[in-house]
C-alpha positions in Angstrom: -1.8 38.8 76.4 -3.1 37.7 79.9 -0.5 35.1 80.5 2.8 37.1 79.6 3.4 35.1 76.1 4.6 37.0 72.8 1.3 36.5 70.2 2.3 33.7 67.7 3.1 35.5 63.4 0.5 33.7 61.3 2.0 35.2 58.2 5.7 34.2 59.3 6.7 30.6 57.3 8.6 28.3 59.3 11.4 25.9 57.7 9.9 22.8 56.4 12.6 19.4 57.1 13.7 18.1 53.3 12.2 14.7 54.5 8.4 16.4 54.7 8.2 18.1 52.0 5.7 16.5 49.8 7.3 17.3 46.3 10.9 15.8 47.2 9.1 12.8 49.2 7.3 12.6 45.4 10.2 13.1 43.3 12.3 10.4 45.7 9.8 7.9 45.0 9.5 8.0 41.4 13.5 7.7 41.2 13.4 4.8 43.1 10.7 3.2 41.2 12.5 3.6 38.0 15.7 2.8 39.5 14.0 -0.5 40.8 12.5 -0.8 37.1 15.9 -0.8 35.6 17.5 -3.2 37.8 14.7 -5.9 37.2 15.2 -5.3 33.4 18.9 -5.3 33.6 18.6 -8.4 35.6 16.4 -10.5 33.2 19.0 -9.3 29.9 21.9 -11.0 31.6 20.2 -14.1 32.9 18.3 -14.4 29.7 21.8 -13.7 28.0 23.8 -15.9 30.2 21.1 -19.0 29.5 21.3 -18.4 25.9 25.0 -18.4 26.3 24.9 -21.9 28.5 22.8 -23.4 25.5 25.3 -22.4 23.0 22.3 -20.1 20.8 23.9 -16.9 19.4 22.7 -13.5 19.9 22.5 -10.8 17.1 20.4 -9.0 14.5 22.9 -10.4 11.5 20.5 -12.8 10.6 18.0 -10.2 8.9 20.8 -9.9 6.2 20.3 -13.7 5.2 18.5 -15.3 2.5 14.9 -16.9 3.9 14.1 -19.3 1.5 10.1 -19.1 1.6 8.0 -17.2 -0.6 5.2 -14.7 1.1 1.3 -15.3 -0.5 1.3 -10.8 -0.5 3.9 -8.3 -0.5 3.8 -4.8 -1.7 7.0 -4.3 -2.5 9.2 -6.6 -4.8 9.9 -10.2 -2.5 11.7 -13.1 -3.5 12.5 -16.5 -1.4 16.3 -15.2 -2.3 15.2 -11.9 -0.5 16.7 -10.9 3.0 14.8 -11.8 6.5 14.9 -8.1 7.2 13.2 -7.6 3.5 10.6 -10.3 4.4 9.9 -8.8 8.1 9.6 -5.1 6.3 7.1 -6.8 4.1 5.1 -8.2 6.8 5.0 -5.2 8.5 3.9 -3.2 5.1 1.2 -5.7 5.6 0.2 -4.9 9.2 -0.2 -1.3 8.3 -2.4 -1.7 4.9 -4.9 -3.8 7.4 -4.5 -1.6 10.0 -5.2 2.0 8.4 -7.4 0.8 6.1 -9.8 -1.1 8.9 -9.2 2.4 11.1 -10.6 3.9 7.9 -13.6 1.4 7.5 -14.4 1.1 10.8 -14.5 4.7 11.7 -17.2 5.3 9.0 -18.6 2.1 10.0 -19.2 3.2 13.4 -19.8 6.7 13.1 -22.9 5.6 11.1 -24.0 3.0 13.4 -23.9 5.1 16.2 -25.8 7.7 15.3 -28.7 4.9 14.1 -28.7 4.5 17.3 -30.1 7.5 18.2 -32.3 7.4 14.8 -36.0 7.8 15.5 -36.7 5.5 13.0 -37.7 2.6 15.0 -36.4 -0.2 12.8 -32.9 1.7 11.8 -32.2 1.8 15.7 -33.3 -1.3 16.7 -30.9 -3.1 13.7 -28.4 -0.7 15.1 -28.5 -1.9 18.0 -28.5 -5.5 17.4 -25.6 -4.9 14.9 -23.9 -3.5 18.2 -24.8 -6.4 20.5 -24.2 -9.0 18.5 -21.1 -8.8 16.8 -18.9 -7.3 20.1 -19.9 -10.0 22.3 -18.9 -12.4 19.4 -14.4 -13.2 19.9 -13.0 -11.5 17.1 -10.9 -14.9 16.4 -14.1 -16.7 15.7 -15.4 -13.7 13.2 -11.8 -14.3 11.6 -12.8 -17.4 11.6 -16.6 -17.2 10.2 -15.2 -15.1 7.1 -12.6 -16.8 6.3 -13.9 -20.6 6.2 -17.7 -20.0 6.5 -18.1 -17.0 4.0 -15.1 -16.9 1.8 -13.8 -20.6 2.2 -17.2 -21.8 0.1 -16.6 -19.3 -2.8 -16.6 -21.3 -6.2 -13.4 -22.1 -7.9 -11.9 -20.2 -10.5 -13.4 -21.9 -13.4 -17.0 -20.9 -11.3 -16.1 -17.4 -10.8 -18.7 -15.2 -9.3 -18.9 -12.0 -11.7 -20.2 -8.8 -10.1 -18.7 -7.1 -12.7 -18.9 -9.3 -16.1 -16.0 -10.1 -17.8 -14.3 -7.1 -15.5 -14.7 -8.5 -11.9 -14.3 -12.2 -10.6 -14.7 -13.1 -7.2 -13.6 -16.8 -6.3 -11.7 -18.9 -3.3 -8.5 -17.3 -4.3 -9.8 -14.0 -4.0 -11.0 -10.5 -5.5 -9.7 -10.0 -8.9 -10.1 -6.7 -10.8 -8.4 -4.8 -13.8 -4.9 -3.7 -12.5 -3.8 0.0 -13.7 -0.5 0.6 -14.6 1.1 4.1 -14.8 4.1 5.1 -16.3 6.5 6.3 -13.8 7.1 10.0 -14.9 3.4 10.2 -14.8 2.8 7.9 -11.2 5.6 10.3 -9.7 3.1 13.5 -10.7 0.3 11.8 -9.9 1.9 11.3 -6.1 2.9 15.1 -5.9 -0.4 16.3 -7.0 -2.2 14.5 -4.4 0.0 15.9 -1.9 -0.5 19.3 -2.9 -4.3 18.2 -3.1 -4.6 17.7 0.2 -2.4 20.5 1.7 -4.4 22.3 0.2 -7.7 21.1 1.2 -6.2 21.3 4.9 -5.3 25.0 4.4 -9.1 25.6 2.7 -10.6 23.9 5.9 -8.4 26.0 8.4 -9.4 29.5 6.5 -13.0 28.4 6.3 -13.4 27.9 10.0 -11.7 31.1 10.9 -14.0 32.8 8.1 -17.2 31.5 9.8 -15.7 32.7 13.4 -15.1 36.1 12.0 -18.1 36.4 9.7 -20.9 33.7 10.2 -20.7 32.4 6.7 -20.0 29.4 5.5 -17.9 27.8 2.8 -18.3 24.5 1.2 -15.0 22.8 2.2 -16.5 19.6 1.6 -16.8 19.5 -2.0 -13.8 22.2 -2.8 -11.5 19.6 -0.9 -13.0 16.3 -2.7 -12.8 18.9 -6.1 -9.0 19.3 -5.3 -8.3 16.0 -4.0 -10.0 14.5 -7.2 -9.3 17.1 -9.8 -5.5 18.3 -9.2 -4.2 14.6 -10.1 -6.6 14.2 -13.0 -5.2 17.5 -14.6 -1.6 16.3 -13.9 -2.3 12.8 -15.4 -4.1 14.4 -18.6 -1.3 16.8 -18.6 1.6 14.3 -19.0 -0.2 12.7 -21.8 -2.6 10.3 -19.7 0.0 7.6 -19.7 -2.1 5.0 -18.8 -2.4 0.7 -19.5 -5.0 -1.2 -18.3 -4.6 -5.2 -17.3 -7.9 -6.7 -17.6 -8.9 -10.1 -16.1 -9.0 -12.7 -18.7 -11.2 -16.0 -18.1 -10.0 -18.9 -19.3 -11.5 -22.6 -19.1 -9.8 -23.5 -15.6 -8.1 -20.2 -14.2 -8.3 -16.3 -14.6 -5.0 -14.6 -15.8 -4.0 -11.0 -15.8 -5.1 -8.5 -13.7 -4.9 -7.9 -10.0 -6.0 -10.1 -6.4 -7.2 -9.2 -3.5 -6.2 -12.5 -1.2 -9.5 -14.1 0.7 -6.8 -13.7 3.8 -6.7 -9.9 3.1 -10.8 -10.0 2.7 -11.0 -11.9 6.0 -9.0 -9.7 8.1 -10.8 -6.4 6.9 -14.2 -7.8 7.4 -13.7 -9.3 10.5 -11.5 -6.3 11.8 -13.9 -3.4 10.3 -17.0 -4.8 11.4 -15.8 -5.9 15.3 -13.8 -2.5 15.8 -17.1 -0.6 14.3 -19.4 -1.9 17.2 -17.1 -0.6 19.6 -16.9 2.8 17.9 -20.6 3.2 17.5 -21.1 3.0 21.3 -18.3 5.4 21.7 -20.1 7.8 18.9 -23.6 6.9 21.0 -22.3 7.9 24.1 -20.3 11.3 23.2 -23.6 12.5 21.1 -25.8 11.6 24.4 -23.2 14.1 26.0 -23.9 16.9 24.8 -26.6 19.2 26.0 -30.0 18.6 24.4 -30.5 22.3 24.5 -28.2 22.6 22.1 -29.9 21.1 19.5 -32.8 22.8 20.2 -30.7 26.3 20.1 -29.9 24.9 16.7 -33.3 23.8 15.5 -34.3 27.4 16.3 -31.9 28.8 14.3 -33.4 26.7 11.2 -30.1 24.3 10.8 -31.2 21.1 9.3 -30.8 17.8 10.9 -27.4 16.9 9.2 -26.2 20.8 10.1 -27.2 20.1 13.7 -25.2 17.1 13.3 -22.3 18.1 11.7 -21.8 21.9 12.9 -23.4 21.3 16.6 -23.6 18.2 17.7 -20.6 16.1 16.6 -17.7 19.4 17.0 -19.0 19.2 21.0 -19.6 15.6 21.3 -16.2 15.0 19.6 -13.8 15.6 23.2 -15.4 13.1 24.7 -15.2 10.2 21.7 -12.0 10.2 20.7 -10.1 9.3 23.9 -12.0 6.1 24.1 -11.9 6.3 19.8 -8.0 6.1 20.1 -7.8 3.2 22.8 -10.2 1.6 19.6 -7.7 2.1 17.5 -4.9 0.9 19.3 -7.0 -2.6 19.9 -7.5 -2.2 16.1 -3.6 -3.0 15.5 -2.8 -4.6 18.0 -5.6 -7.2 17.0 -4.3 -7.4 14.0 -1.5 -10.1 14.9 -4.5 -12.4 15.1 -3.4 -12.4 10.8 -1.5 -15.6 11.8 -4.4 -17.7 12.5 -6.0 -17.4 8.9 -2.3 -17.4 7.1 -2.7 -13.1 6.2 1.5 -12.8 6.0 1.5 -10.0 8.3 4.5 -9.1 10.7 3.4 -12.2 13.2 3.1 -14.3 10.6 6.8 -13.8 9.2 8.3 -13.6 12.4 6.5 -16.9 13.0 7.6 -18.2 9.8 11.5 -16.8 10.3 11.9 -18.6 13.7 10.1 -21.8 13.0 12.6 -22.6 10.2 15.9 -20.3 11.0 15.8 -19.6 15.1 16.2 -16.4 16.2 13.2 -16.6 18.3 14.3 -13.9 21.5 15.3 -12.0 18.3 12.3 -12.1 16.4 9.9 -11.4 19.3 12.1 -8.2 20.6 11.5 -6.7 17.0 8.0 -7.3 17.8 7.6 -6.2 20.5 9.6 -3.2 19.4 7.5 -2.5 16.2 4.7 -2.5 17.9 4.9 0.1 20.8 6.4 2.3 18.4 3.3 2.4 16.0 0.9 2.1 18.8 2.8 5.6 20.5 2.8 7.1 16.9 -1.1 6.3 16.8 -1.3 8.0 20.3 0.9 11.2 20.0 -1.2 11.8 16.6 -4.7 11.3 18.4 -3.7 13.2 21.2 -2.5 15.8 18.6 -5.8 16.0 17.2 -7.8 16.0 20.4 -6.0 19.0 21.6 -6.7 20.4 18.5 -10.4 19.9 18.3 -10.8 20.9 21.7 -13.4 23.6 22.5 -11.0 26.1 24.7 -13.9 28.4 27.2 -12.3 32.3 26.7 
């Protein structure tokens, strides 16, 4: 060098100071974050405790073991008014789950089918798609609650009146859906359980062999109808196995009531309709905008090879479009459940409802409202580990 200096190693790493290195700067701030967290939380237990404590209210879960003295208008499992709090609360949250998998059930086909009328090129079938969408999801989902269960199923006839879809087999009135009730013997309901389970292991394990056939060979195999063959068969050949223990409770119409059978509460009704149908809009735009995602070359790859609309659909279209619906598809199911608390406004007994009920009559409120809290972030995590599961699964991985 002209000026007498040593050149400067560019390969040589010099000694970065703990306090700018970018990962422990990271790391320091996330401690203190959740250290900061903590504190607050800490914080608002003992003043909330110490109030409590001022006010003379006592603190404990010991109430769930008392007697709560009010009947519940649905339970699945046996329910008394001489049952436990805790029994009650497990009852109403029984009841948040029926509503909630069953209206992720309905509103998935729902939605699925509305969203791809969307993209129909029928003009009518997309354009009452697409009102379907616009109207009911800028319509609250209180007031639908609201509309069903008042404006629709509030002006049913009384019992005496029954509406029969079904005559003599199905009545349909203000206090409900009632239908013939089957009852299983329990050697035979125990079988029946088992055989469905089996059904549908093995309908999984069909489905994963049929997909790694196709990759390996091309061919097909109808999974479809083997699973609903299985699913359908396996517990019919176990229940005419055991001797096809079976009783039927029909409906019987009398001059001023029905008797027998089994009801379907108008609250139940109202919650499923209002839930299905306002969660479906949602889920047919998602379904509209993962099918507008994929590639239109693709179809036409597929239209080449001679696949059939509902193959381009089902073997093309939707495996590809999938990734992108069901991140938005789980946040829709989340709201789903979530939305479900709005039960308490129509009188559905679900877990708001019985909390409500528990604290309005015995206390317990901070109580009450810390196992709802509770309750629901653990279901609404279950809901997302399991979607997230299944995205990573369905994922299309580029080798």
């Amino acid at each position: 060098m002209g000026n007498g200096q040593a050149p400067r190693q560019t390969g040589a790493t010099e000694k970065r100071h703990w306090s700018t290195d970018p990962f422990i700067r990271s790391m320091a701030f996330q401690i203190l974050t959740i250290v900061v967290m903590l504190a607050l939380a800490w914080t608002i237990v003992v003043d909330t405790a110490a109030n409590m404590a001022r006010q003379h209210v006592a603190v404990g879960i010991s109430f769930l073991w008392e007697s709560t003295g009010f009947d519940l208008a649905q339970s699945l499992i046996d329910y008394s008014s001489a049952s436990s709090i805790g029994r009650a609360l497990f009852i109403g949250f029984l009841n948040t789950v029926l509503v909630a998998v069953l209206g992720i059930i309905f509103a998935t086909l729902i939605g699925l089918t509305v969203g791809v009328a969307r993209l129909s090129s029928n003009w009518l079938i997309s354009r009452l798609a697409t009102a379907y969408v616009e109207i009911i999801r800028n319509i609250p989902l209180l007031l639908q609650l609201f509309l069903w269960y008042f404006a629709v199923l509030g002006v049913l006839p009384d019992p005496k009146n029954s509406i029969q879809p079904i005559p003599g087999w199905v009545f349909l009135n203000r206090r409900g859906l009632v239908f013939p009730e089957v009852l299983v013997g329990s050697p035979t309901k125990t079988a029946l359980y088992i055989a469905f389970a089996v059904a549908i292991a093995a309908a999984f394990i069909i489905r994963s062999w049929a997909r790694r056939r196709q990759a390996a060979t091309g061919k097909l195999f109808p999974t479809v109808k083997i699973g609903f063959l299985l699913i359908v068969g396996l517990p019919l050949l176990a229940f005419l196995g055991l001797g096809a223990d079976l009783t039927l409770n029909a409906p019987r119409h009398s001059t001023f009531n029905i008797s027998g059978g089994t009801t379907v509460n108008p609250e139940l009704m109202a919650m499923l309709a209002g839930l299905t149908f306002y969660t479906a809009s949602f889920i047919a735009e998602t379904v509209r905008g993962g099918i507008l995602a994929v590639s239109h070359g693709q179809v036409e790859a597929a239209k080449a090879l001679g696949l059939s609309g509902g193959q381009t659909l089902n073997l093309v279209v939707l495996p590809q479009a999938l990734r992108v619906i069901i991140p938005p598809l789980t946040n829709q199911y989340l709201n789903l459940t979530k939305n479900s608390s709005l039960a308490v406004a129509i009188g559905y007994p679900d877990l708001v409802y019985v909390g409500e009920v528990v604290f309005s009559k015995l206390g317990h409120t901070m109580e009450v409202i810390a196992l709802w809290m509770v309750i629901y972030l653990g279901t609404s995590l279950i809901t997302s580990v399991f979607m997230n599961w299944y995205n990573r699964r369905v994922a299309i991985v580029e080798r």
